[in-house]
C-alpha positions in Angstrom: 60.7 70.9 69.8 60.3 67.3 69.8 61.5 64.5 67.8 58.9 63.0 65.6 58.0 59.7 66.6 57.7 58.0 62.8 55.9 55.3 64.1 57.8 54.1 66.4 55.4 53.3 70.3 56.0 55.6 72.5 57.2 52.5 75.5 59.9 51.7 72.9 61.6 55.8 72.6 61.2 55.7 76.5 63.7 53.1 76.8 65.8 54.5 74.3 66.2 57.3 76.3 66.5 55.8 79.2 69.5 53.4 77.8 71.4 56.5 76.1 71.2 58.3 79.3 72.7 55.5 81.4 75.2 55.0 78.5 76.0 58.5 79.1 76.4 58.6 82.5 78.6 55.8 83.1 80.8 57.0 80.4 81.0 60.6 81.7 81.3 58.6 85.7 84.5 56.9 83.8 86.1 59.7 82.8 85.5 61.9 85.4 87.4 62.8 88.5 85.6 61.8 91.6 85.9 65.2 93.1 84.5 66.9 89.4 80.6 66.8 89.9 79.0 66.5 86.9 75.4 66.9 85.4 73.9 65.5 82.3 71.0 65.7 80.7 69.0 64.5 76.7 67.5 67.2 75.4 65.1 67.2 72.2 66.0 70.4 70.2 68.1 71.9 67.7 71.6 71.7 69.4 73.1 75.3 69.3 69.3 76.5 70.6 69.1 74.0 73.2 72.9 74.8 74.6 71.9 78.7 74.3 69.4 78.0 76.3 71.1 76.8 78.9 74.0 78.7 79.4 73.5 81.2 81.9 73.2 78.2 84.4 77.0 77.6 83.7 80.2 79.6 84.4 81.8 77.5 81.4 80.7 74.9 78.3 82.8 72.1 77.1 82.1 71.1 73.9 83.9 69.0 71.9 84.3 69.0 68.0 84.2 66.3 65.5 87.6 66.4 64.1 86.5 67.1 60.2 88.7 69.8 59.3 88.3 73.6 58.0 86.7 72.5 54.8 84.1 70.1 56.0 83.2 72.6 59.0 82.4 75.2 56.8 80.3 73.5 54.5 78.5 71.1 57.2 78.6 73.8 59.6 79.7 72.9 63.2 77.4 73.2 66.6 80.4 74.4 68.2 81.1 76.8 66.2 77.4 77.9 66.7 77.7 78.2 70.2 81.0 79.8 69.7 79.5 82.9 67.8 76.3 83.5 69.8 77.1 82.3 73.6 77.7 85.1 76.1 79.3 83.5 78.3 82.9 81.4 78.4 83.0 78.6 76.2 85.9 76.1 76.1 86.3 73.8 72.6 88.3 70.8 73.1 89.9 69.8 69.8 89.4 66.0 68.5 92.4 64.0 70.0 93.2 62.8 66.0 93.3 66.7 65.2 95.6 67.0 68.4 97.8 64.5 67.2 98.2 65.5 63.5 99.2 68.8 64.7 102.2 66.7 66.7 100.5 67.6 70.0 100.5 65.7 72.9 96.5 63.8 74.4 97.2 62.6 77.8 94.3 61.0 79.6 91.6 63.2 76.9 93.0 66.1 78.1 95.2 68.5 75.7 98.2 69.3 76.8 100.6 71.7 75.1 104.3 72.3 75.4 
């Protein structure tokens, strides 16, 4: 599925795109190992569908999560949980680094580290 447009010319999404995947990449080229390759890419769809989709191309998926708590996850659902429930193959969730913290857990360089 696509987004819908709302008006908006077609020229002017394009570069959207275009800008949020450059975003994207230097951010993941920042934060990333040189010796880590990495892929990236926007797609249009509902998110649990579109990572289900994809994930016998992988050996594991990373996803992150948002940090709301138990309460506001279960009534706003969660994409990782999603993915979490129905994926067949390894998923990894990396905790927000506030949630990390609270819990009196050490974040070193976005990566959680336990004792």
């Amino acid at each position: 599925a696509t987004l819908d447009s709302c008006g908006v010319p077609q020229d002017t999404l394009d570069a959207y795109r275009a800008s949020t995947q450059e975003q994207f990449d230097a951010f993941v080229a920042a934060h990333t190992p040189d010796d880590v390759p990495t892929t990236s890419e926007f797609v249009e769809d509902a998110p649990i569908d579109a990572v289900l989709a994809r994930q016998a191309e992988f050996e594991l998926t990373v996803m992150g999560t948002q940090g709301r708590g138990k309460i506001s996850a279960a009534l706003l659902g969660s994409v990782t949980q999603g993915v979490l429930h129905r994926c067949t193959r390894s998923v990894l969730a990396v905790p927000h680094s506030a949630d990390l913290q609270q819990r009196g857990e050490q974040v070193v360089d976005s990566f959680h580290v336990t004792a």
